[in-house]
Backbone as a chain_set.jsonl record, in Angstrom:
{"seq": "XXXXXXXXXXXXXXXXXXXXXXXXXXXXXXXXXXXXXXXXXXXXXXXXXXXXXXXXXXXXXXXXXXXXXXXXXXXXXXXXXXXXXXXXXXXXXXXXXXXXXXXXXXXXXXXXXXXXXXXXXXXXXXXXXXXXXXXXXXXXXXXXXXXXXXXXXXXXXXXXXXXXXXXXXXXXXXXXXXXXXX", "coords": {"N": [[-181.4, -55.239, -51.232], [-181.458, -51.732, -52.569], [-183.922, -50.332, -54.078], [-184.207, -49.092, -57.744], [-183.429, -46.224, -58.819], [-183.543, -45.16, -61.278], [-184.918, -43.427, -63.538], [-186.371, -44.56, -65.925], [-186.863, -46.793, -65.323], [-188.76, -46.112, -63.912], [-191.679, -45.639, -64.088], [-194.589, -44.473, -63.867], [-198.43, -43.251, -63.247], [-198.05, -39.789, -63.475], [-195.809, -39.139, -63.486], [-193.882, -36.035, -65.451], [-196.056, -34.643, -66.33], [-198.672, -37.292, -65.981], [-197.092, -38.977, -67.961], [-198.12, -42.07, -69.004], [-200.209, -41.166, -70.394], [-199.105, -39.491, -72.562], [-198.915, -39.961, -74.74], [-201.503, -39.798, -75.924], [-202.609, -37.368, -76.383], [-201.98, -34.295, -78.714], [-199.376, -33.019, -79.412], [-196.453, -34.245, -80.472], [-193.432, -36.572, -80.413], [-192.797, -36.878, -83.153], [-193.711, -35.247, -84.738], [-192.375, -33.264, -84.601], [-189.865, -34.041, -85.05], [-187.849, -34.048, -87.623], [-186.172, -35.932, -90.44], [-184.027, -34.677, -91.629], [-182.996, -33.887, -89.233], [-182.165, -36.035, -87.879], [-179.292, -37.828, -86.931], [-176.681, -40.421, -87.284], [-173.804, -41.941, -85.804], [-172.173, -40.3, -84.729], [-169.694, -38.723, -84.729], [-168.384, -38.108, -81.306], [-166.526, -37.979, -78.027], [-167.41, -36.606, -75.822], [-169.691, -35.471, -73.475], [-169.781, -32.547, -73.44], [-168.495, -32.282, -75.973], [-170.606, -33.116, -77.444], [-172.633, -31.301, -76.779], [-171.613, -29.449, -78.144], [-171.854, -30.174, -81.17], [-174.553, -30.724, -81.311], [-175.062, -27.857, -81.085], [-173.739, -26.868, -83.511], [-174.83, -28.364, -85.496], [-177.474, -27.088, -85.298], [-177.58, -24.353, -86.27], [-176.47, -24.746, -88.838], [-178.598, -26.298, -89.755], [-180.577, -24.742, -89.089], [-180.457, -22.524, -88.804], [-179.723, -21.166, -86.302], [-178.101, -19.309, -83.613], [-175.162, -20.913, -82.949], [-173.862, -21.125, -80.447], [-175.404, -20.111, -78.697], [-177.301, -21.871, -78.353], [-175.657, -24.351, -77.714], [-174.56, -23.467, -75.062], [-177.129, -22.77, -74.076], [-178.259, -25.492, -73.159], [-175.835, -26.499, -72.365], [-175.759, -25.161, -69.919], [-178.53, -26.089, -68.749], [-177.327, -29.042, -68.258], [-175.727, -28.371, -66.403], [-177.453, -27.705, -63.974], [-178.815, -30.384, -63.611], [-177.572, -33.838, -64.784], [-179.307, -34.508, -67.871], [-178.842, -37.307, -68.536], [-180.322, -40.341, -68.632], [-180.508, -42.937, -68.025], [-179.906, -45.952, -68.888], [-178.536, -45.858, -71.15], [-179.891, -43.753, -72.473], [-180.063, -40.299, -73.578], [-181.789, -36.702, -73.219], [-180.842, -34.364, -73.747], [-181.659, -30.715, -72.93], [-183.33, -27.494, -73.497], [-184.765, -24.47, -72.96], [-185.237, -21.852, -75.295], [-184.786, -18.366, -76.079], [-186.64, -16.76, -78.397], [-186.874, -18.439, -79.895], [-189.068, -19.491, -82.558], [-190.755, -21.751, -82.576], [-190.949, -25.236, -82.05], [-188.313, -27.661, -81.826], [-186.761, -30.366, -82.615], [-184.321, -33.187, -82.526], [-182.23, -35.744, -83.534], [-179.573, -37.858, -81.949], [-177.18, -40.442, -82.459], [-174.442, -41.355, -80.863], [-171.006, -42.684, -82.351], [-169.692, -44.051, -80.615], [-170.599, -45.443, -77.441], [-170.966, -42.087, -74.836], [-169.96, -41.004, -72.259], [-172.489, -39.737, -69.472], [-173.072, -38.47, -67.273], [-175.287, -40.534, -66.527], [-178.085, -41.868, -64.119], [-177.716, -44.518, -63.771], [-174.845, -44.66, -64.313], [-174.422, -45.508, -66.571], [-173.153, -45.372, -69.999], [-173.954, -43.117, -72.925], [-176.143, -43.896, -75.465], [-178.392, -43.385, -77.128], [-179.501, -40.61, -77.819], [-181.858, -37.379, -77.513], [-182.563, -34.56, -78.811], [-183.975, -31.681, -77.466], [-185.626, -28.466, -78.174], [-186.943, -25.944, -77.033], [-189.246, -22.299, -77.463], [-189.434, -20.335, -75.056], [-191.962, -19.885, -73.981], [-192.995, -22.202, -73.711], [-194.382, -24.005, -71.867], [-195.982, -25.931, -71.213], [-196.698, -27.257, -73.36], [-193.701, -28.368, -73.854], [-193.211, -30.196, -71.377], [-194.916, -32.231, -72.077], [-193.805, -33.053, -74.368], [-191.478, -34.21, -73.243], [-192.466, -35.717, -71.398], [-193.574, -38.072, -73.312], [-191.315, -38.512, -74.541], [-189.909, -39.98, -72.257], [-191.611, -41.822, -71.975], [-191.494, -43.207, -74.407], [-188.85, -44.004, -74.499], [-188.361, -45.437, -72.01], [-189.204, -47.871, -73.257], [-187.978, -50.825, -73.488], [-187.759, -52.255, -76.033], [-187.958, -50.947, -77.894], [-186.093, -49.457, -77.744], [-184.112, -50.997, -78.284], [-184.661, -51.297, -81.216], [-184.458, -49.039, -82.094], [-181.958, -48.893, -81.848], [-181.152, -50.63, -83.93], [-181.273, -49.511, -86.208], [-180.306, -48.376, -89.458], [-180.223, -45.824, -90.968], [-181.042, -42.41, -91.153], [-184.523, -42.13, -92.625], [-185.095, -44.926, -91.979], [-185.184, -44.176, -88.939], [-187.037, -42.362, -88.608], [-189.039, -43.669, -89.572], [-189.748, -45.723, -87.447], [-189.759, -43.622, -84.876], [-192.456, -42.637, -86.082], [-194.127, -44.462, -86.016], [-194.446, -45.19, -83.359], [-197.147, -44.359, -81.04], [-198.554, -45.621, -82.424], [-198.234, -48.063, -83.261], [-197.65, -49.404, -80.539], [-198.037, -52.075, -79.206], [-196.567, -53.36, -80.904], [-193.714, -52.883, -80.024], [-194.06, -54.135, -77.312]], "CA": [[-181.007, -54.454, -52.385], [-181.768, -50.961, -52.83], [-184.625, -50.119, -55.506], [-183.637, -48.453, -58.537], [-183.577, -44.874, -58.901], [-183.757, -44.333, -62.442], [-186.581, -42.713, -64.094], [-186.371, -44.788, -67.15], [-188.176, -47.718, -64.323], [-190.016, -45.904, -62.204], [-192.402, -44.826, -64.794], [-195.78, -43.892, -62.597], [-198.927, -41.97, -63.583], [-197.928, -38.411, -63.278], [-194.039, -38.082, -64.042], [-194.064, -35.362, -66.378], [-197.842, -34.904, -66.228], [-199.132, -38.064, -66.349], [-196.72, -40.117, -69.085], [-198.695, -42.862, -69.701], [-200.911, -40.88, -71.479], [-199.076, -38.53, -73.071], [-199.242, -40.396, -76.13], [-202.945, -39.73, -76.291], [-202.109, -35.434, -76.875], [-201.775, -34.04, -79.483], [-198.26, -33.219, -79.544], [-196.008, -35.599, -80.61], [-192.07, -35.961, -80.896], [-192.481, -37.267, -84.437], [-194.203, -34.151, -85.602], [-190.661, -32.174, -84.56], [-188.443, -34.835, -85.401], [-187.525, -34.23, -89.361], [-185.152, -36.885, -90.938], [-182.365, -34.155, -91.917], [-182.313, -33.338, -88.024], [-181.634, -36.702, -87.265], [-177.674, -38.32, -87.194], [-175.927, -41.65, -86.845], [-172.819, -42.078, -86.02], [-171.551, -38.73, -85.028], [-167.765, -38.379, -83.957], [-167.908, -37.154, -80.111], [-166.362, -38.614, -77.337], [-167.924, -36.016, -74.476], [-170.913, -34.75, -73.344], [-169.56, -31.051, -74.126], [-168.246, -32.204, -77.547], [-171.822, -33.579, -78.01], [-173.648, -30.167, -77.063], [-171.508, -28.427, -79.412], [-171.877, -30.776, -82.166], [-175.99, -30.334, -81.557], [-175.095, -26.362, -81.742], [-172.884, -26.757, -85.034], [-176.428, -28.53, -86.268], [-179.157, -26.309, -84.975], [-176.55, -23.554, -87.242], [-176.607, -25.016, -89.941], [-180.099, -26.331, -90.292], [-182.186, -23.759, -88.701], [-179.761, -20.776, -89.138], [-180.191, -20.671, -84.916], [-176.731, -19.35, -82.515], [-174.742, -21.873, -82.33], [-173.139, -20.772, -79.083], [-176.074, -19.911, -77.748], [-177.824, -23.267, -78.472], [-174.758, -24.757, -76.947], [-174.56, -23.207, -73.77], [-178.342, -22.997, -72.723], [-177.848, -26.991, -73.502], [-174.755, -26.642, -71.418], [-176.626, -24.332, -68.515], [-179.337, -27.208, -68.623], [-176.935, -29.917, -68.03], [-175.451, -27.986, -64.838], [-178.829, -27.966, -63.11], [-178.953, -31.832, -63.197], [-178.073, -34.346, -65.873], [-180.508, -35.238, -68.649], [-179.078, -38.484, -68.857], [-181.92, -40.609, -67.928], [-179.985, -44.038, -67.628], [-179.886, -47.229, -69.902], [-178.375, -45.29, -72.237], [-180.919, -42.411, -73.188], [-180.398, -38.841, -72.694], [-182.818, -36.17, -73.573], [-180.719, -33.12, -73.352], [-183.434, -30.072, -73.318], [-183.478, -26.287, -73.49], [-185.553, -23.345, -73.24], [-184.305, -20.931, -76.073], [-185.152, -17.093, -76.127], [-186.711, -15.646, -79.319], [-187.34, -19.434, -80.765], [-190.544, -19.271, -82.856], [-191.091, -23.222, -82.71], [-190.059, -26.5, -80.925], [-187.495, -28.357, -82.617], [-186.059, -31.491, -81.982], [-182.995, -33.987, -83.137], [-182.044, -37.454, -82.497], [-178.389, -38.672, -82.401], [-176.771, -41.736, -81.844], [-172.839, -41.38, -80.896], [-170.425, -43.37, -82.955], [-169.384, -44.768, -79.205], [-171.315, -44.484, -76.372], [-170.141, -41.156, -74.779], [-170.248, -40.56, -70.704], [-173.299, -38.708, -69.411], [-173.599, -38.729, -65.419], [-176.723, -40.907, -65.938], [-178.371, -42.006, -62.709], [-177.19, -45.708, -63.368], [-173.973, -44.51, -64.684], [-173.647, -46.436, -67.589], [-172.624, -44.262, -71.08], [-175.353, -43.135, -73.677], [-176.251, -44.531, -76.934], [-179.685, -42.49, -77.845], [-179.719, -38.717, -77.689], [-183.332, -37.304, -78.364], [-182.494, -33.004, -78.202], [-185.111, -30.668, -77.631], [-185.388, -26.99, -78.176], [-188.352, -25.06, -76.97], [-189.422, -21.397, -76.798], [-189.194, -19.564, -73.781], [-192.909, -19.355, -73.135], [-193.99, -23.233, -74.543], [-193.589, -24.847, -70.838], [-196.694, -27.359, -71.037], [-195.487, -28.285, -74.72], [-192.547, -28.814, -73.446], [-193.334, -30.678, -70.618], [-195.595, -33.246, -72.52], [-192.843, -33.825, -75.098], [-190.69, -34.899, -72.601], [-193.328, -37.452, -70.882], [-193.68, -38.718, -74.525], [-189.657, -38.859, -74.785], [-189.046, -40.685, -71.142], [-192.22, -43.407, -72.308], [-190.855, -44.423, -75.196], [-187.463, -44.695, -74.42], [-188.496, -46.59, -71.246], [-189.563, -49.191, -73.522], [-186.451, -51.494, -74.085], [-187.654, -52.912, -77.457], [-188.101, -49.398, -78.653], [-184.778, -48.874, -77.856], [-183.579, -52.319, -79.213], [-184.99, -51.087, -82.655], [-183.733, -47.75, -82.54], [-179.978, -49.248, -82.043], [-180.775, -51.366, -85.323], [-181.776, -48.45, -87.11], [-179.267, -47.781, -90.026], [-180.298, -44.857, -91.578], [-182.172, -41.445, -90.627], [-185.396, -42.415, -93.044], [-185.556, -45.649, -90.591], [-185.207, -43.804, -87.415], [-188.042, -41.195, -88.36], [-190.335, -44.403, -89.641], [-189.872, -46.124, -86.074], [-190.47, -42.541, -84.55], [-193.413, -42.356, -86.23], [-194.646, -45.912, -85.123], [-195.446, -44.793, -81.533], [-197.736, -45.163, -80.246], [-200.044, -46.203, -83.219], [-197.952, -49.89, -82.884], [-196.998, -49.573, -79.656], [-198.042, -53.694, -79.178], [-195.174, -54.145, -82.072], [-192.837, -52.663, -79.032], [-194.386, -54.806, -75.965]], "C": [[-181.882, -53.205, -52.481], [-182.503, -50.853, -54.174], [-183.879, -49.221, -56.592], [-184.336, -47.06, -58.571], [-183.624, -43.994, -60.043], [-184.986, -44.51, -63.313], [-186.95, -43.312, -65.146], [-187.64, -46.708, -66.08], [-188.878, -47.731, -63.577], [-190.992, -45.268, -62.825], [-193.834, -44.912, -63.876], [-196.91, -42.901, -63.49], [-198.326, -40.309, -62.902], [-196.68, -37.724, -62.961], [-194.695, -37.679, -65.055], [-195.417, -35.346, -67.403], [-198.421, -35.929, -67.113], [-198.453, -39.309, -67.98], [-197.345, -41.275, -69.26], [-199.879, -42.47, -70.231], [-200.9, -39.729, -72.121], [-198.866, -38.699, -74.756], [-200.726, -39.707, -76.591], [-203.111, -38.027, -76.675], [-201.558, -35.449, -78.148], [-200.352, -33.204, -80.126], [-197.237, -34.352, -78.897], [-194.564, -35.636, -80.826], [-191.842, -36.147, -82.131], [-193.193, -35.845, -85.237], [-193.483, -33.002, -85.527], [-189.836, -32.756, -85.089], [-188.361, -34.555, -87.027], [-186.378, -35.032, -89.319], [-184.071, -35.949, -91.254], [-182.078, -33.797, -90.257], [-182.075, -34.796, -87.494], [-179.915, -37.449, -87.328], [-177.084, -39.498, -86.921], [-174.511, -41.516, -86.73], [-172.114, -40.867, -85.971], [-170.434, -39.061, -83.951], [-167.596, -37.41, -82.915], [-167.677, -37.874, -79.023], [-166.777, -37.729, -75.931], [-168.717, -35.636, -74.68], [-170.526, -33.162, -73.845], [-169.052, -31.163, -75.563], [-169.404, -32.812, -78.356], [-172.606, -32.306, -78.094], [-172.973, -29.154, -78.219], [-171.425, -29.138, -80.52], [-173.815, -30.234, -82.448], [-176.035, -28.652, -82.058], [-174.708, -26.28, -83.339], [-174.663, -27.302, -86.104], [-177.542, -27.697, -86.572], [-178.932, -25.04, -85.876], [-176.927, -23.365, -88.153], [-177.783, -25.678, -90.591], [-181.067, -26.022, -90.003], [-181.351, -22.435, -88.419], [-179.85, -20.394, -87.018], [-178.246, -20.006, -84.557], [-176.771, -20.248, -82.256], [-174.056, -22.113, -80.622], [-174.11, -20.407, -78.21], [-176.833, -21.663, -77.289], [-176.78, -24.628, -77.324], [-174.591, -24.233, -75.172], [-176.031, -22.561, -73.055], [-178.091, -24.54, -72.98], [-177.06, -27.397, -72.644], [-175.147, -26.138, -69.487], [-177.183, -25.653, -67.942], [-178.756, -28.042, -67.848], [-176.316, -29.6, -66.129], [-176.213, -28.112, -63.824], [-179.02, -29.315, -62.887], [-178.609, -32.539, -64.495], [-179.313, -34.577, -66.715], [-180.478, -36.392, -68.994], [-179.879, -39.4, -67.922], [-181.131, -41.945, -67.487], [-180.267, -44.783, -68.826], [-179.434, -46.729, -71.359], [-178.785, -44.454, -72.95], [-180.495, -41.058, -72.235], [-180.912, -38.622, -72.944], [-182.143, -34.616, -73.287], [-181.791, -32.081, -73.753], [-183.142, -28.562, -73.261], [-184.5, -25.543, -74.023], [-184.936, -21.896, -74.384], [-185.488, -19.184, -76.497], [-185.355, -16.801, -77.816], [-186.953, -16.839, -80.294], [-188.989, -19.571, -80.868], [-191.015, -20.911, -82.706], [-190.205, -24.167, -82.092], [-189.388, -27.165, -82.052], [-186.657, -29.449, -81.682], [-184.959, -32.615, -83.231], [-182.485, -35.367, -82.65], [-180.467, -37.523, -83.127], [-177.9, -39.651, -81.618], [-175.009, -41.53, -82.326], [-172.299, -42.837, -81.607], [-169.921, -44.764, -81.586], [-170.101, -44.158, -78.086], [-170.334, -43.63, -75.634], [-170.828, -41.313, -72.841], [-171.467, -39.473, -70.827], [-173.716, -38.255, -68.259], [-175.084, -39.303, -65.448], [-176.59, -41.304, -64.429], [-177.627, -43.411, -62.411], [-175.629, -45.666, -64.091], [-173.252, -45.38, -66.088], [-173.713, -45.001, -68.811], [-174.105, -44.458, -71.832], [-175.069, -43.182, -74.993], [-177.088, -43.836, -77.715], [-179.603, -41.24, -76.899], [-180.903, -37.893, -78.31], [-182.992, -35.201, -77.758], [-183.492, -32.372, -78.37], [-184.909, -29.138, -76.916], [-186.425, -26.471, -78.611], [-188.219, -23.418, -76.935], [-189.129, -21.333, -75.752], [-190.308, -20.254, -72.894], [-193.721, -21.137, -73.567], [-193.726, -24.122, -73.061], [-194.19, -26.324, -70.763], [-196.606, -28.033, -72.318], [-194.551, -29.064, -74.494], [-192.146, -29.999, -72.594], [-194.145, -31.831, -71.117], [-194.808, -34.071, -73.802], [-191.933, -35.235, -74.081], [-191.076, -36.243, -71.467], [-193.359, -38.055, -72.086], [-192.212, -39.76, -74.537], [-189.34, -40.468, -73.961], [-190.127, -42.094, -71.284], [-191.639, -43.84, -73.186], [-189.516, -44.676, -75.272], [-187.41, -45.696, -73.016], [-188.675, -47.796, -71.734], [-187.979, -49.965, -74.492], [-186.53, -52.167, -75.108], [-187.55, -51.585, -78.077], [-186.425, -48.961, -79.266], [-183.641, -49.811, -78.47], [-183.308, -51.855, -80.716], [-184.541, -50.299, -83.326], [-182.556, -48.147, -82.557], [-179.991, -50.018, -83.356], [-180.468, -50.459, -86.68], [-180.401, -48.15, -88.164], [-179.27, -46.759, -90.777], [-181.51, -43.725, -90.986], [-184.073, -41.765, -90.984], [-185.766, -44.226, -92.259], [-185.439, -45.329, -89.553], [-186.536, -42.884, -87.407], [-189.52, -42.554, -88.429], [-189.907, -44.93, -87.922], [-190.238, -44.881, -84.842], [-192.167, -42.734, -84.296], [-194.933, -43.321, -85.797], [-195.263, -45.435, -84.425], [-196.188, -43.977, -81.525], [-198.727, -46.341, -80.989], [-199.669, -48.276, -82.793], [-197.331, -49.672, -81.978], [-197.042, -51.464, -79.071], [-196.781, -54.279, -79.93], [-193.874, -53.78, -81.037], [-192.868, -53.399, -77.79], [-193.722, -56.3, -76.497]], "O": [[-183.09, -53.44, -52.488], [-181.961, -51.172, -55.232], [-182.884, -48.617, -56.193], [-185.535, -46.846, -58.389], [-183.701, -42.766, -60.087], [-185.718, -45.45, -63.62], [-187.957, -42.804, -65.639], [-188.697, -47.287, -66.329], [-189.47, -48.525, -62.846], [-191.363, -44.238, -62.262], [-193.762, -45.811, -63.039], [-196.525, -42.006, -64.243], [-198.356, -40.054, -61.698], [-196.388, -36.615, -62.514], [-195.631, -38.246, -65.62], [-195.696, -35.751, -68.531], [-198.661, -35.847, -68.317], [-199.092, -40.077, -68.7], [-196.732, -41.699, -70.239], [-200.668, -43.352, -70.569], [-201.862, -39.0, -72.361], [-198.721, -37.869, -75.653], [-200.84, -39.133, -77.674], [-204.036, -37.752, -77.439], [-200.846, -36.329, -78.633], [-200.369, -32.82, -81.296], [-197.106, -34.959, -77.833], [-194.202, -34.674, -81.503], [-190.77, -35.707, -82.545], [-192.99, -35.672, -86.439], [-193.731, -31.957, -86.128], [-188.946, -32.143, -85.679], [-189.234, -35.215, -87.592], [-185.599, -34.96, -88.369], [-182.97, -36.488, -91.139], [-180.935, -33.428, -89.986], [-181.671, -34.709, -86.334], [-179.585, -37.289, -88.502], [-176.967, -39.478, -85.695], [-173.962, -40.916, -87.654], [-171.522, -40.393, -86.941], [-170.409, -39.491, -82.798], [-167.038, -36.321, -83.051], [-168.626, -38.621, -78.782], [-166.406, -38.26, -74.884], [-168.984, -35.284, -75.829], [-171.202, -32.723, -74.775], [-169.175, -30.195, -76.315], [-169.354, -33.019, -79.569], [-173.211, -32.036, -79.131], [-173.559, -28.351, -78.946], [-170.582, -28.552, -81.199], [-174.252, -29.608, -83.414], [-176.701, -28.199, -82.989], [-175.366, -25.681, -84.19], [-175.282, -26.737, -87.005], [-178.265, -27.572, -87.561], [-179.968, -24.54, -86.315], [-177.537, -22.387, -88.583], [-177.955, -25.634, -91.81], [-182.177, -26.481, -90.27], [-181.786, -21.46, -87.806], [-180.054, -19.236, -86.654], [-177.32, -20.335, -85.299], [-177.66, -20.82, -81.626], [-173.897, -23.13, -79.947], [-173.842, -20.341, -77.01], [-176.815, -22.308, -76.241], [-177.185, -25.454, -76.506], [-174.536, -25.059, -74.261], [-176.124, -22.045, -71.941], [-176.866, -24.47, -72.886], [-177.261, -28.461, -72.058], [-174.88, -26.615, -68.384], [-176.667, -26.27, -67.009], [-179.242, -28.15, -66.722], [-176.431, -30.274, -65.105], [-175.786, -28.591, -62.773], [-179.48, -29.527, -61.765], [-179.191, -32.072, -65.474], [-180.356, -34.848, -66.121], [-181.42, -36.918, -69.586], [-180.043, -39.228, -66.714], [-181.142, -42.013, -66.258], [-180.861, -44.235, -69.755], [-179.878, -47.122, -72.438], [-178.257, -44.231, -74.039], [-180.519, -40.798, -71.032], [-181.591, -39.545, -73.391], [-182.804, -33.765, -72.692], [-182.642, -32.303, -74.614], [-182.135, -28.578, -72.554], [-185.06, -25.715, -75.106], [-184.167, -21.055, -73.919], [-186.593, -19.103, -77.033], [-184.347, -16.628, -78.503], [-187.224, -16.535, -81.455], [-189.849, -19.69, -79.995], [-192.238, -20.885, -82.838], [-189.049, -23.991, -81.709], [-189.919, -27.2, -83.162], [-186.15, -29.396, -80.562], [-184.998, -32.644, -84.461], [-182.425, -35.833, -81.512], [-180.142, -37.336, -84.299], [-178.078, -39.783, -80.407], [-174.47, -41.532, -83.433], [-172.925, -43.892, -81.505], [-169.865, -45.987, -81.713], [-170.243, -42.974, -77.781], [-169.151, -43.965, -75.575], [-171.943, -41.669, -72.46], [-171.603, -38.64, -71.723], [-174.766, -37.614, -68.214], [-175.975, -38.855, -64.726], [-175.608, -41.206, -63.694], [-177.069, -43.655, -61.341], [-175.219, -46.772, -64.442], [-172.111, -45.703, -66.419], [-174.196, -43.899, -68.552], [-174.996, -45.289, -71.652], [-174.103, -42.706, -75.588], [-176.772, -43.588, -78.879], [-179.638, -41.056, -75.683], [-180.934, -37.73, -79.53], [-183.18, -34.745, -76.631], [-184.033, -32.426, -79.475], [-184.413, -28.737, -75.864], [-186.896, -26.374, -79.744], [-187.172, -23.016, -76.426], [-188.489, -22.266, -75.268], [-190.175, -20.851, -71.826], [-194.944, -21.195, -73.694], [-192.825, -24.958, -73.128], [-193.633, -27.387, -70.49], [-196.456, -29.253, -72.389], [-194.482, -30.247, -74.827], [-191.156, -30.698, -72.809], [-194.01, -32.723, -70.279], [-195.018, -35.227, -74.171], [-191.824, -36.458, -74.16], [-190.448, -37.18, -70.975], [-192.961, -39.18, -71.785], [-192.025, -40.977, -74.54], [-188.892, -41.523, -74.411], [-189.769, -43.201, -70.882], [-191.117, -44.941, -73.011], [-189.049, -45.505, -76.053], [-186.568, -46.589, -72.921], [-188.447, -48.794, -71.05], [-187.339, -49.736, -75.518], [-185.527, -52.82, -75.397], [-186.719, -51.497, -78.982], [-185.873, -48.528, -80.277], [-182.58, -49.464, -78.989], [-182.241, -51.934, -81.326], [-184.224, -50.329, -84.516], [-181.912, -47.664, -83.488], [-178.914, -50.107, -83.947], [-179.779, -50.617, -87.689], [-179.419, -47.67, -87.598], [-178.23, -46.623, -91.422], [-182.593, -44.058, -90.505], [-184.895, -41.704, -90.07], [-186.96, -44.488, -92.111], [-185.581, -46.283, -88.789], [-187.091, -42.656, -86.332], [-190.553, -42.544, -87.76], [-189.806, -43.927, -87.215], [-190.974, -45.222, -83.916], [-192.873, -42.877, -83.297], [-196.093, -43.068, -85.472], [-196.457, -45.166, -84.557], [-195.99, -42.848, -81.974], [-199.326, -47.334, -80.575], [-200.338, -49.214, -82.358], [-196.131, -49.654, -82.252], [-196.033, -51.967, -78.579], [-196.163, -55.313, -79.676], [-192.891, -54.484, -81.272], [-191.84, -53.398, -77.114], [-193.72, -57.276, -75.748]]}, "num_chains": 1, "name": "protein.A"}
């Protein structure tokens, strides 16, 4: 049997510099994540009716281009999926002329297709939207992102989750109780 090829089990010191200790930095995804940017239950059955649902958001609660937001999001996805496998994406963009990192969590009403690596559909959607010029920000979010969604209680907890004000407290959890996840 061929080993597995998705990144969500091949976690290693020094994917996305060094993830197992990118908890220990001082940026964190819970200190982007706000509870009005997060969503349950959002009505999209495709990956392109998902990035423009995140644009219609980023719109309307950070006044950003929606069309632009949408198609670097969409650019992104051309270069390689962001779906990571087991059900997590992490779609990601670099956005021109954004003063701050912002991020969004949604969870589709049905899981939606995403070309993950193990091809199964995705359930958790964690979006992030950096500056231009924030690359090692950027890059330490997203070791943060791909540890704790590697952890399959994490992600257990987050599927229980019924409301935004319980998705930001379980957020905010990690790492401090990361033992309450093992």
């Amino acid at each position: 049997m061929r080993p597995s090829r998705n990144p969500l089990t091949m976690m290693k010191p020094g994917l996305f510099i060094n993830a197992w200790r990118a908890s220990t930095l001082n940026t964190t995804i819970t200190g982007y994540l706000r509870p009005e940017d997060i969503h349950l239950d959002v009505d999209v059955a495709s990956k392109a009716e998902l990035l423009d649902a995140i644009g219609r958001h980023m719109e309307l609660a950070h006044a950003l281009p929606r069309e632009s937001i949408s198609l670097g999001l969409s650019r992104r996805e051309q270069l390689g999926s962001t779906g990571l496998g087991q059900g997590v994406a992490i779609p990601h963009a670099r956005v021109k002329n954004l003063d701050r990192i912002l991020a969004a969590y949604l969870r589709p009403r049905s899981p939606i297709p995403f070309d993950a690596p193990d091809g199964e559909p995705v359930t958790h959607i964690l979006v992030l939207l950096v500056p231009k010029e924030a690359t090692d920000e950027h890059l330490r979010i997203l070791a943060e992102a791909t540890q704790m969604f590697a952890n399959r209680r994490f992600r257990g907890r987050l599927q229980q989750c019924g409301d935004a004000p319980a998705v930001k407290r379980l957020f905010d959890a990690w790492p401090l109780s990361s033992a309450w996840f093992e």
